[in-house]
C-alpha positions in Angstrom: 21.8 27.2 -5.5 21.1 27.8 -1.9 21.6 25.0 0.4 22.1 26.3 3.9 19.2 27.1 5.9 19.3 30.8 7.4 20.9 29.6 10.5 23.8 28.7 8.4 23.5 25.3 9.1 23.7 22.7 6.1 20.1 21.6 5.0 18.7 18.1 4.9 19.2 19.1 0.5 22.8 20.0 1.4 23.7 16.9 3.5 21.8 13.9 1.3 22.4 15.4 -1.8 19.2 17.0 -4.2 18.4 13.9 -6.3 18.7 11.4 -3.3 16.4 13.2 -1.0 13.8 13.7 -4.1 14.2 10.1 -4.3 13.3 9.1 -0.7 10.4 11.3 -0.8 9.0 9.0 -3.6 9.5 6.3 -0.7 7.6 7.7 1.9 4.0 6.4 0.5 5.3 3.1 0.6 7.5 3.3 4.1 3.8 5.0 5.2 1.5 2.0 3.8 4.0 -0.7 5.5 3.8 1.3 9.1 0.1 1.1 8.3 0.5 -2.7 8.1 2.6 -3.2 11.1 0.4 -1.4 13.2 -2.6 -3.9 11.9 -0.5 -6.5 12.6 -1.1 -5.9 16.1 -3.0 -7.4 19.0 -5.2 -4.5 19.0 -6.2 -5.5 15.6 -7.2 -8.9 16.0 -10.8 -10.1 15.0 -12.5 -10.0 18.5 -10.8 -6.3 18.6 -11.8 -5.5 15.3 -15.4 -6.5 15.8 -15.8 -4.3 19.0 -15.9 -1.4 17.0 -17.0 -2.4 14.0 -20.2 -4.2 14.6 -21.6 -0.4 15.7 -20.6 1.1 12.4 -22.3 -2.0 10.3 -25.4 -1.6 12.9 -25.6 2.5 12.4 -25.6 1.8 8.7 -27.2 -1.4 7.9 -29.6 -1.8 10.8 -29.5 -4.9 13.5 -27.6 -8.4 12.8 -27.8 -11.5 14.4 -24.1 -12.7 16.2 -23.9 -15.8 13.5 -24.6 -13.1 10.7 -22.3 -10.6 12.0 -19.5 -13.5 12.2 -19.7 -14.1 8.8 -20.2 -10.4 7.7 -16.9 -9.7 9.6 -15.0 -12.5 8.4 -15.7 -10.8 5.3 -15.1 -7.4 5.8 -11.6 -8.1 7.3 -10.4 -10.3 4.2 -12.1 -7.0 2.0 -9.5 -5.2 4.1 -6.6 -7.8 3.0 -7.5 -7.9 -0.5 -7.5 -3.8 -0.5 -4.8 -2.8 2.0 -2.1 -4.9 0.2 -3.7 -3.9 -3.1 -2.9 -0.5 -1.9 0.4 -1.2 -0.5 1.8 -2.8 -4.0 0.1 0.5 -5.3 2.5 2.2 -3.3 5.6 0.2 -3.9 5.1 0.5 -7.7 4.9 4.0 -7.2 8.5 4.2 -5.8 9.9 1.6 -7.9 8.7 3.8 -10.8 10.1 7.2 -10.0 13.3 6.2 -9.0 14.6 3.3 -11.1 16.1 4.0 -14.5 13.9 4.3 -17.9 16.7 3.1 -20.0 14.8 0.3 -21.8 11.4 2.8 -22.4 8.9 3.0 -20.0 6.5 0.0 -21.0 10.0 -1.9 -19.7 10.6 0.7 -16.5 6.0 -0.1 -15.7 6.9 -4.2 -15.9 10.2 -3.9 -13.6 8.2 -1.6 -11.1 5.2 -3.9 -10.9 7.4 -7.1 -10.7 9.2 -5.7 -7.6 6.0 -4.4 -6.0 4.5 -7.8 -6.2 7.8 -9.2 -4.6 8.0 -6.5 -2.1 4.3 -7.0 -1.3 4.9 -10.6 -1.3 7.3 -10.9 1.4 5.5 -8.1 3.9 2.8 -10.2 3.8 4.7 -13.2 4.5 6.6 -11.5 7.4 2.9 -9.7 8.6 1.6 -13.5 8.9 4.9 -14.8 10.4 4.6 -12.4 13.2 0.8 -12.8 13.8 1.3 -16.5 14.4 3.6 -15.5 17.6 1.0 -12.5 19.1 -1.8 -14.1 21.8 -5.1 -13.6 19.7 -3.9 -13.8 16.4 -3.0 -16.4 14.0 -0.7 -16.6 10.9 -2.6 -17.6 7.8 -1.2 -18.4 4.3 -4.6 -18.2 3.3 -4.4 -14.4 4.0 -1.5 -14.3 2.1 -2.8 -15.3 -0.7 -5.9 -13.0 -0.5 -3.1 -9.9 -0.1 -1.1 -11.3 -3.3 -4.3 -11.3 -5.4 -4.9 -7.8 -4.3 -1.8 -7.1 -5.0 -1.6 -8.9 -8.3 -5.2 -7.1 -9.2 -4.0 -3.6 -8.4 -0.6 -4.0 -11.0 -2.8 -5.4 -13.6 -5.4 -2.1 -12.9 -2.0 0.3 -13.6 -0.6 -1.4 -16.3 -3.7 -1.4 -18.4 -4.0 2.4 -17.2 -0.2 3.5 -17.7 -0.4 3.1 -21.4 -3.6 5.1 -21.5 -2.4 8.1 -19.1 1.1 8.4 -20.5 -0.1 8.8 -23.9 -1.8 12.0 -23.0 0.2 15.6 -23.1 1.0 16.8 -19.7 -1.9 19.4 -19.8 -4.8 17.1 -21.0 -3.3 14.9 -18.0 -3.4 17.8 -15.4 -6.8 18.3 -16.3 -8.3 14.3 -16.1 -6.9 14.8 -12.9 -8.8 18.1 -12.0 -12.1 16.4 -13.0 
């Protein structure tokens, strides 16, 4: 096998090893979905923030509201975005969990482990998203929004372990092409 690149140098394959770097890159959806978070976790992604661009979008699509209705409509569409961001980020957690720890015990056992620790791991950035936001001017931890991400969370591993069962069974090329569709 190769491993230097043409300069002669030792490759990122070379220096990390094959199986730990295809490891890692199993990681990055998840290392991705948390950067996403932090940067939401911002000032610039408070509620008055938030509303400045989205009440344009809504009023584009939808057609004038009036402030009290766009209050409510954005209080709304910001805990949709809790509910499916963390969803997505256990989605993504699971995902790394599942290609890199050990099948030993089957894979119905290797499915329960991974979405265990992807609720955990959810779990706690949420905690520590919150933690922060009650210390930022215009923002405010809420353990109400924490409960809104674990439930999205807790939705999305319940969604892949009723699918898992149903994808695995299929042969790789019947899977390939469910995909394709």
């Amino acid at each position: 096998m190769h491993f230097t690149a043409r300069s002669g140098a030792p490759t990122i394959m070379h220096t990390m090893g094959r199986s730990r770097f295809l490891a890692i890159r199993h990681w990055i959806p998840a290392m991705l979905a948390v950067l996403v978070i932090a940067l939401e976790s911002t000032v610039f992604m408070s509620a008055n923030n938030t509303s400045r661009w989205l009440l344009p979008v809504w009023e584009h699509l939808f057609g004038p509201i009036t402030p009290k209705h766009w209050s409510e409509v954005h209080h709304y569409i910001r805990k949709t975005g809790h509910f499916t961001g963390y969803g997505l980020v256990s989605l993504c957690f699971f995902h790394g969990f599942r290609t890199t720890l050990n099948a030993a015990r089957g894979l119905r056992a290797l499915w329960l482990r991974s979405a265990g620790l992807a609720l955990l791991c959810t779990v706690v950035i949420a905690s520590g998203d919150e933690i922060h936001q009650a210390f930022l001017p215009n923002r405010g931890g809420s353990p109400i929004d924490v409960g809104i991400d674990t439930v999205g969370a807790v939705l999305m591993q319940l969604i892949i372990l009723v699918l898992m069962p149903r994808i695995s069974r299929k042969p790789p090329a019947a899977l390939a092409q469910s995909f394709a569709k």
